[in-house]
C-alpha positions in Angstrom: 36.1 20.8 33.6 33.6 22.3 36.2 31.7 20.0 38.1 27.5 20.5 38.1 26.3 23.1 40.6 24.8 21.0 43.9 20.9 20.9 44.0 19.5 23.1 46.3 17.2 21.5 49.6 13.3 22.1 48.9 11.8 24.3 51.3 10.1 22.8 54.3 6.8 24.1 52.7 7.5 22.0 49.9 8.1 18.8 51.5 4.9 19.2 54.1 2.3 16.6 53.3 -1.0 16.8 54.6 -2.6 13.2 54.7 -5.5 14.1 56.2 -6.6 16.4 53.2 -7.0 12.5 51.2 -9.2 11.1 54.0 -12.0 9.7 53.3 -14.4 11.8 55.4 -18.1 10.8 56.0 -19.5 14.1 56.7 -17.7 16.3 53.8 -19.7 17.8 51.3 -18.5 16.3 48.3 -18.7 12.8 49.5 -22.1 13.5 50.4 -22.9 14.9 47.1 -21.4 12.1 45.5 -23.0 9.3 47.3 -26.4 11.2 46.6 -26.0 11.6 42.9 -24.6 7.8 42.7 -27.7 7.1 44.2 -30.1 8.8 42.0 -28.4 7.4 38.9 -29.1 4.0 40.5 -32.8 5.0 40.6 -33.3 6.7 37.9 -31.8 3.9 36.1 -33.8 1.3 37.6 -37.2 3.0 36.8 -35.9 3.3 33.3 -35.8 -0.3 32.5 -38.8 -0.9 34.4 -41.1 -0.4 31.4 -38.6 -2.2 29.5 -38.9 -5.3 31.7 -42.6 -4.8 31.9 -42.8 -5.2 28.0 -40.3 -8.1 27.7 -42.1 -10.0 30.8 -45.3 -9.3 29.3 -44.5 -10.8 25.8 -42.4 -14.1 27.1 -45.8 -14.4 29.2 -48.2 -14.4 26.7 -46.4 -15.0 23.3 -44.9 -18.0 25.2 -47.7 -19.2 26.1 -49.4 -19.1 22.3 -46.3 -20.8 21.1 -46.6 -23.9 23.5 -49.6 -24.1 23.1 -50.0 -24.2 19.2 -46.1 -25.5 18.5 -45.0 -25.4 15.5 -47.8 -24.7 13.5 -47.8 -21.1 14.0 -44.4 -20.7 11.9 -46.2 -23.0 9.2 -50.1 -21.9 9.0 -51.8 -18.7 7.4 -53.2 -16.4 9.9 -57.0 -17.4 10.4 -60.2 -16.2 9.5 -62.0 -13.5 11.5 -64.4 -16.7 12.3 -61.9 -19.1 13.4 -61.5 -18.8 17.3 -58.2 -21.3 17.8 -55.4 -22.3 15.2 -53.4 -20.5 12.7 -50.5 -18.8 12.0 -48.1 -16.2 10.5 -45.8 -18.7 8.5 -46.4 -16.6 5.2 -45.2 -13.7 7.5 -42.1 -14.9 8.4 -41.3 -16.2 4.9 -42.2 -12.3 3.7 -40.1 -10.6 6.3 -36.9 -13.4 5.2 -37.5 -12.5 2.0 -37.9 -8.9 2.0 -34.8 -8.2 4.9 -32.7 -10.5 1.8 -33.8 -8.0 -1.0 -32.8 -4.9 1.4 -29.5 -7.0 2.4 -28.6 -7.8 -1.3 -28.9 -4.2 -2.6 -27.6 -2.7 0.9 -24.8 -4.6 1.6 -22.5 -3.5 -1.7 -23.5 -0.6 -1.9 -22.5 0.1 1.6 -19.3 -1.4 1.4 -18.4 0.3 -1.6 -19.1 3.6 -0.2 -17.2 3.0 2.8 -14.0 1.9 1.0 -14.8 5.3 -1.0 -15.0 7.1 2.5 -11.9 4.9 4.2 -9.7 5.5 1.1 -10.3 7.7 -1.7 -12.6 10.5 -0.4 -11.2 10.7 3.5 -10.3 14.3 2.9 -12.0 15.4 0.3 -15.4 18.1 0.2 -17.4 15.5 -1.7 -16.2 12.6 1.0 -17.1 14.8 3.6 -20.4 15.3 2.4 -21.3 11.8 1.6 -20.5 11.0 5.6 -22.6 13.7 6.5 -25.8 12.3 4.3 -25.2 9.0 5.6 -24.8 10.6 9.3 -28.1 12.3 8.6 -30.0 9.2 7.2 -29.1 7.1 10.3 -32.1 9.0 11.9 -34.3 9.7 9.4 -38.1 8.7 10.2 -38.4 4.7 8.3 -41.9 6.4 6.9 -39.6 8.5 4.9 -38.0 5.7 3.4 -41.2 4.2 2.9 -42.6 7.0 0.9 -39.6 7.3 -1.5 -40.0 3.5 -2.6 -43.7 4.1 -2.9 -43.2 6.9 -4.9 -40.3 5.2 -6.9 -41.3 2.0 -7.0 -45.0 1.0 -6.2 -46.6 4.2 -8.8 -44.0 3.1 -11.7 -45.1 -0.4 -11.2 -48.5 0.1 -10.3 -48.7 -2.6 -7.6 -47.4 -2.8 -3.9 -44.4 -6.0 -3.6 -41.5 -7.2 -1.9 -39.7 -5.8 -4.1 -40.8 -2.5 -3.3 -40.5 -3.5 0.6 -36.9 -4.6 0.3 -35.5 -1.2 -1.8 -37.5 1.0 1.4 -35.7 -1.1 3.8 -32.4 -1.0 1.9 -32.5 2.7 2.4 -32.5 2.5 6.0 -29.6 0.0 5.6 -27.2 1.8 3.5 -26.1 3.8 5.8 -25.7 1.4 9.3 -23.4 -0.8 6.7 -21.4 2.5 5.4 -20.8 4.2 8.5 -19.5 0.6 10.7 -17.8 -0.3 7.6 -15.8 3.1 7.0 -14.6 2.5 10.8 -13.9 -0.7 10.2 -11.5 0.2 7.5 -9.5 3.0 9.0 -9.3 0.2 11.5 -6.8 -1.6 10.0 -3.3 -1.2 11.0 -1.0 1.3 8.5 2.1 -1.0 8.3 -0.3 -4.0 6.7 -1.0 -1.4 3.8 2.7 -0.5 3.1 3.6 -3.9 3.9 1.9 -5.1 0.7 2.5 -2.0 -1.0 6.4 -2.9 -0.6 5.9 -6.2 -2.2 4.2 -4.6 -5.2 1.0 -4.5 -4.6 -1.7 -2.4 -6.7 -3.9 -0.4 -4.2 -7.1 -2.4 -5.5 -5.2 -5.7 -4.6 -4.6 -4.2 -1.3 -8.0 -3.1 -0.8 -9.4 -6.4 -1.6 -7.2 -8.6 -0.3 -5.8 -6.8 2.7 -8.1 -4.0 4.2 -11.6 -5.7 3.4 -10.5 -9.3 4.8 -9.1 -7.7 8.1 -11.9 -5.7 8.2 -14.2 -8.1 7.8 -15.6 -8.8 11.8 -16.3 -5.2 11.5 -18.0 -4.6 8.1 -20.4 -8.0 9.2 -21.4 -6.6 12.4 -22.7 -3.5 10.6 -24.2 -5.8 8.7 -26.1 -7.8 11.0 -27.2 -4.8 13.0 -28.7 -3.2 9.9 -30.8 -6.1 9.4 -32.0 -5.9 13.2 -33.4 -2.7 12.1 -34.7 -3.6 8.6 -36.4 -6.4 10.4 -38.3 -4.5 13.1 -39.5 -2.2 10.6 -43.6 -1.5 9.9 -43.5 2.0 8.1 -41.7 1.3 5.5 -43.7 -1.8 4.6 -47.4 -0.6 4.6 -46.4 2.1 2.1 -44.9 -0.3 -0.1 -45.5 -4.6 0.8 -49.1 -3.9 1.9 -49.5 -7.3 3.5 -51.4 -10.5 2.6 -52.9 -13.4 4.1 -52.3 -16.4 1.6 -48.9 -18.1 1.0 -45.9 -15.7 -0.3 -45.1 -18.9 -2.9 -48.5 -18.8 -5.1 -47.3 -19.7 -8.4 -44.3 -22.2 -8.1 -44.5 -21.7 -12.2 -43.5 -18.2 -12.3 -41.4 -17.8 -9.1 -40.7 -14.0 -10.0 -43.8 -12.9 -10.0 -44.1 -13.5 -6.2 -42.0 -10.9 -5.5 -44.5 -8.7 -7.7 -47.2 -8.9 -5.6 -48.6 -7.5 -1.5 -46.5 -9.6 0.7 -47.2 -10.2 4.5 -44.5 -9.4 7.3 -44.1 -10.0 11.0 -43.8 -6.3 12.1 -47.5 -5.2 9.7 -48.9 -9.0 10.9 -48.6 -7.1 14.0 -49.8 -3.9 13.4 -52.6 -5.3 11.6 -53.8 -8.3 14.3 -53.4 -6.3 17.6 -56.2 -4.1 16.5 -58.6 -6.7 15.7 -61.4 -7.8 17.7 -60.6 -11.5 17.9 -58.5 -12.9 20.7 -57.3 -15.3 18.4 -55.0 -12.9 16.4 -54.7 -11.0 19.0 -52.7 -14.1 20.6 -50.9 -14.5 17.5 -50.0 -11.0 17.5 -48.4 -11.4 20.8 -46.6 -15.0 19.4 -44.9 -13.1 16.7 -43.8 -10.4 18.8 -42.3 -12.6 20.9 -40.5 -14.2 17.5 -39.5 -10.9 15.8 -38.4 -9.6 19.9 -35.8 -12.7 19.7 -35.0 -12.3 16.1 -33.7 -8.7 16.6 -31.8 -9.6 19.9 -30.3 -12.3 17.9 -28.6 -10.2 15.4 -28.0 -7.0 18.0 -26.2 -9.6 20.0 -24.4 -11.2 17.2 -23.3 -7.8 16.1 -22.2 -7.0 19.4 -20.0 -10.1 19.7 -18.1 -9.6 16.4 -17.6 -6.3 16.9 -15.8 -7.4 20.5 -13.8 -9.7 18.5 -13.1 -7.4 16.0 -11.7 -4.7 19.0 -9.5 -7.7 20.6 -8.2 -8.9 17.7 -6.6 -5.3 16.8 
């Protein structure tokens, strides 16, 4: 048996280390040019949020102050009349925007889903999948006017009146494709071996899509969920082709409850659009107060969203 040939001794080129070349130097130019573009991001980033900051301080200063002053009235009373220099509210707003966001959520929701466990499971690979995800991919940026002019021309001319119901299918169109897209990621989330696991056992694959992959990838599929509605909420668009907006109580007729969603029904984001421009400092006030309101409604759900989706990421 021959014995292995002895390794040959590296050159003394190949064993010289430089330490100096790792010093930290001062004066080189890439440090230099480092330090100088680390400081520019900082700046640059600073005078980004300064507007942002601006807006936020300016809304917690005067929407706070409206809703200490007036307490809990505003989420209770109708907006005023253009004669009426103190009191109000926008509580038929908030009830309108609750009611609509659950109309978009309702149709939204399953459909999503349903089209990412198409996308997740059936259609991964195939041309038709592929398109679908491109569509939705596309619709994530479409214009919410767009949406608004569809469920106008869909809904509001077939039925001949503006509603909530026609609000809630315009928003559901800019849901449908937040929930689709966070769901399908959600899905191809979940770990392989839980699949064959219950495949082993005997599982059909609709059993294992309902009772494996769609409970795992639940924290996933909700925080797609909530930040949809963050959007749908914020909307205005969308809503003044199709809601219109009112100034009496969204419940009218407790006889024929229906009916209320047949007919023009106020929201926070056109309550808005609609008191800012008046000349009145009264709604203009309230139209600060609800900013403030819908401001922490859509953090509320961004941050929820944001926290599940953390949880979802440490649970895997």
């Amino acid at each position: 048996m021959t014995s292995a040939a002895p390794s040959q001794p590296l050159s003394p080129e190949a064993t010289h280390f430089d330490a100096r070349a790792f010093d930290f130097n001062l004066l080189s130019l890439r440090t230099l040019f480092s330090a100088a573009m680390s400081v520019l991001a900082l700046l640059l980033t600073l005078l980004a949020c300064v507007p942002l900051f601006s807006v936020l301080t300016l809304l917690i200063w005067r929407g706070g102050t409206r809703l200490v002053h007036s307490g809990i009235t505003v989420f209770t009373a109708l907006p005023p009349s253009g004669m009426m220099k103190d009191g109000g509210g926008f509580g038929n707003a908030v009830v309108g925007t609750l009611v609509m966001v659950g109309i978009a959520a309702a149709l939204a929701v399953p459909f999503g889903i349903l089209g990412a466990i198409f996308l997740a499971e059936y259609g991964a690979r195939s041309r038709f999948g592929t398109t679908v995800r491109f569509a939705a991919k596309v619709m994530t940026g479409l214009p919410s006017i767009l949406a608004g002019v569809f469920a106008y021309a869909a809904v509001v001319t077939l039925t001949g009146r503006f509603s909530a119901v026609a609000g809630g299918i315009a928003l559901s169109v800019l849901m449908v494709p937040i929930v689709m897209l966070t769901a399908e990621d959600a899905i191809k989330m979940v770990p392989q071996r839980m699949k064959e696991a219950a495949a082993g056992i005997g599982c059909t694959r609709a059993q294992i899509i309902w009772k494996i992959i769609v409970p795992t990838a639940f924290p996933g599929i909700l925080t797609g969920v909530m930040l949809s509605v963050a959007r749908a909420a914020g909307e205005t668009a969308p809503l003044i082709f199709t809601a219109l907006a009112s100034n009496f109580s969204w419940a009218i007729d407790h006889r024929h409850p229906f009916f209320h969603l047949m007919r023009p029904t106020a929201s926070m984001a056109v309550f808005i659009y609609n008191s800012s421009g008046k000349p009145q400092d009264n709604l203009i006030e309230l139209a600060w107060a609800a900013s403030l309101v819908l401001v922490a409604m859509v953090l509320v759900f961004n941050i929820g969203g944001q926290l599940l989706s953390r949880r979802s990421r440490l649970q895997r």
